[in-house]
C-alpha positions as CSV (number, residue, x, y, z in Angstrom):
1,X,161.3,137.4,157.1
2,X,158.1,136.0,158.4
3,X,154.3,137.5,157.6
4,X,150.8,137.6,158.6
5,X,149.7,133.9,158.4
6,X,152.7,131.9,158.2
7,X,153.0,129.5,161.3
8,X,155.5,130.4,163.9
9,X,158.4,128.7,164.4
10,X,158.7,126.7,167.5
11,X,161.4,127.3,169.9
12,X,162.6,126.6,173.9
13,X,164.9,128.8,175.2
14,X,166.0,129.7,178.9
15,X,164.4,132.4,180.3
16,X,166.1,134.4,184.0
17,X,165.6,131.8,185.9
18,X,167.2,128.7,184.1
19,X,163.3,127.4,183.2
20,X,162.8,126.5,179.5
21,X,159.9,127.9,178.2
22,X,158.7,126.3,175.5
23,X,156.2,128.1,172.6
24,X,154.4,125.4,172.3
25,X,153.1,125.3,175.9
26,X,151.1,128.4,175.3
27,X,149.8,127.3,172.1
28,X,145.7,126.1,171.9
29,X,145.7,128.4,175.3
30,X,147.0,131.9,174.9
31,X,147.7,134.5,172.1
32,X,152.1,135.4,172.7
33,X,154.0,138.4,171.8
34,X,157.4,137.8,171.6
35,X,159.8,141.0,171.8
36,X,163.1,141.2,169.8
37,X,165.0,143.7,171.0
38,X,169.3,143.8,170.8
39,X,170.4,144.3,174.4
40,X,169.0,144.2,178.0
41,X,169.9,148.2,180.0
42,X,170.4,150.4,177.0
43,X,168.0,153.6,177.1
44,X,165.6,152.7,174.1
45,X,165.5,148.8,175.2
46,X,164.2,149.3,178.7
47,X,162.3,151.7,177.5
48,X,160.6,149.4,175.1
49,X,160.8,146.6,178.1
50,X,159.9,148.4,180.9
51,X,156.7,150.0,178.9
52,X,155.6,146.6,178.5
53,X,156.3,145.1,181.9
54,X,154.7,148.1,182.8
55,X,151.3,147.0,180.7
56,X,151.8,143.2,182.0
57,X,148.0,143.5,183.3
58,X,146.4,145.1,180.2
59,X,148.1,141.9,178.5
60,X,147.0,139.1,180.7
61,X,143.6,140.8,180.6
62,X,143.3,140.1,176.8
63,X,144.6,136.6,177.7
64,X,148.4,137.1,176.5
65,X,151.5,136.3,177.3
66,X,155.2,138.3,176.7
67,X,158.5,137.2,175.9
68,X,161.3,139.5,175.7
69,X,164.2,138.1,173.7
70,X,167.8,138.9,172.8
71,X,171.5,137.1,173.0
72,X,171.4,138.5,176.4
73,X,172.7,135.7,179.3
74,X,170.5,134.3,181.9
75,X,172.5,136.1,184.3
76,X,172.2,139.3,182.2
77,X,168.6,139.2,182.2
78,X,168.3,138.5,186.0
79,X,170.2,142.0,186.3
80,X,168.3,143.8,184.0
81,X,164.9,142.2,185.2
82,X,166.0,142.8,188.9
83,X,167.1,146.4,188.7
84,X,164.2,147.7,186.0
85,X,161.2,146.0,188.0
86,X,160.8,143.9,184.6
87,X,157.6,141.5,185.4
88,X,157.7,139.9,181.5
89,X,159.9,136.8,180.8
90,X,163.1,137.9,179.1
91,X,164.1,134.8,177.3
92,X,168.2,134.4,176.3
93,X,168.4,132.9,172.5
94,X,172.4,133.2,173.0
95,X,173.1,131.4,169.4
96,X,170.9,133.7,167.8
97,X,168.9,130.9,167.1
98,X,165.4,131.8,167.1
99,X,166.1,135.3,166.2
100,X,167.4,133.8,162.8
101,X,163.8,131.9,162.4
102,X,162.0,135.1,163.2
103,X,164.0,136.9,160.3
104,X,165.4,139.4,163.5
105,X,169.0,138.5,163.1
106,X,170.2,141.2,160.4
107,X,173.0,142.4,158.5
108,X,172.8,146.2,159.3
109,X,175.4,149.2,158.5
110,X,176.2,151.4,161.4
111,X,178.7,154.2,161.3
112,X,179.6,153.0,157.4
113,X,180.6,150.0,158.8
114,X,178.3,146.1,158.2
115,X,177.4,144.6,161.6
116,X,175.1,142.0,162.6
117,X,172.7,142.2,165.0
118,X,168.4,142.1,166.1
119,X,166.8,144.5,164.7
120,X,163.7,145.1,166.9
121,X,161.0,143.5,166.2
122,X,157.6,142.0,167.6
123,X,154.8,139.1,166.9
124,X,151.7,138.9,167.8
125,X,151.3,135.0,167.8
126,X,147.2,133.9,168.6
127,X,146.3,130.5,170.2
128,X,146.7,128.3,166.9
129,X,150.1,129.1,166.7
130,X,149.4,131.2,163.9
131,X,151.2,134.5,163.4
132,X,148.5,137.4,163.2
133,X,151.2,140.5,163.0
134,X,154.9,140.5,162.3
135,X,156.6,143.8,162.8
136,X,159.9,144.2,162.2
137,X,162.0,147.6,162.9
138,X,159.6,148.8,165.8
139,X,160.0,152.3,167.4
140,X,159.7,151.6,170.8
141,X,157.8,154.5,171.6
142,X,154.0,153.7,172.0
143,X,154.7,150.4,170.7
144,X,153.0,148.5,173.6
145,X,150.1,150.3,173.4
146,X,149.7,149.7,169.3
147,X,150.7,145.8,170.3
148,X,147.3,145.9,172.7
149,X,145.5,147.8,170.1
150,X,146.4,144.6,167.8
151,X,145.1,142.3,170.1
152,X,141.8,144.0,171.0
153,X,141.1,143.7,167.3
154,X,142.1,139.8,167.2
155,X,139.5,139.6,170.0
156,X,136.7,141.4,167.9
């Protein structure tokens, strides 16, 4: 699992639209937060989602971008996007990929039974490429709010 200070790990992945989007475009411009969560139109997910599409403005005012990510197709994620009113990038890491560099892809028990899977998680990234908060096994629940609470006191 990644920490405070290590350096994030680079990536490119699709996002809804078939454009790559590369980390390292934002990098020496932008602070990201990338959001790991397991699957695009379950109840807690768009809530999570949807709060922070819903914050987009609050974000780009503190000079931020927002990823969502999960194994979710590009097709998938124009759904979801589409009938949610998501305005944030939901990114499909379909090989569970980058989610196994971000330390996301777990080994969980559910019902009594081992099953792997993103546990939800979310970085705060700042312009260095520099990882400033890595929290893993988020409520969703006033979780964008505590993100841009983070990020007013990277800016102070």
């Amino acid at each position: 699992m990644l920490k405070q200070g290590d350096k994030a790990p680079r990536f490119s992945l699709p996002d809804a639209d078939l454009e790559t989007v590369d980390l390292d475009r934002y990098l020496g411009r932008q602070n990201v937060v990338l959001l790991f969560y397991p699957k695009d139109g379950t109840p807690g997910c768009t809530k999570e989602v949807t709060d922070f599409s819903d914050h987009d403005v609050d974000f780009r005012q503190r000079d931020c971008v927002l990823f969502g990510i999960n194994r979710d197709d590009y097709l998938k994620h124009q759904d979801f996007r589409d009938k949610e009113g998501i305005g944030i990038a939901l990114l499909s890491d379909a090989d569970a990929s980058v989610c196994r560099q971000y330390g996301v892809w777990q080994t969980r028990e559910v019902d009594g039974q081992k099953k792997e899977g993103i546990v939800r998680s979310t970085f705060v990234i700042d312009r260095k490429g520099v990882i400033r908060h890595a929290l893993y096994n988020v409520n969703y629940k006033g979780h964008a709010q505590e993100v841009l609470r983070l990020l007013k006191e990277l800016d102070s």
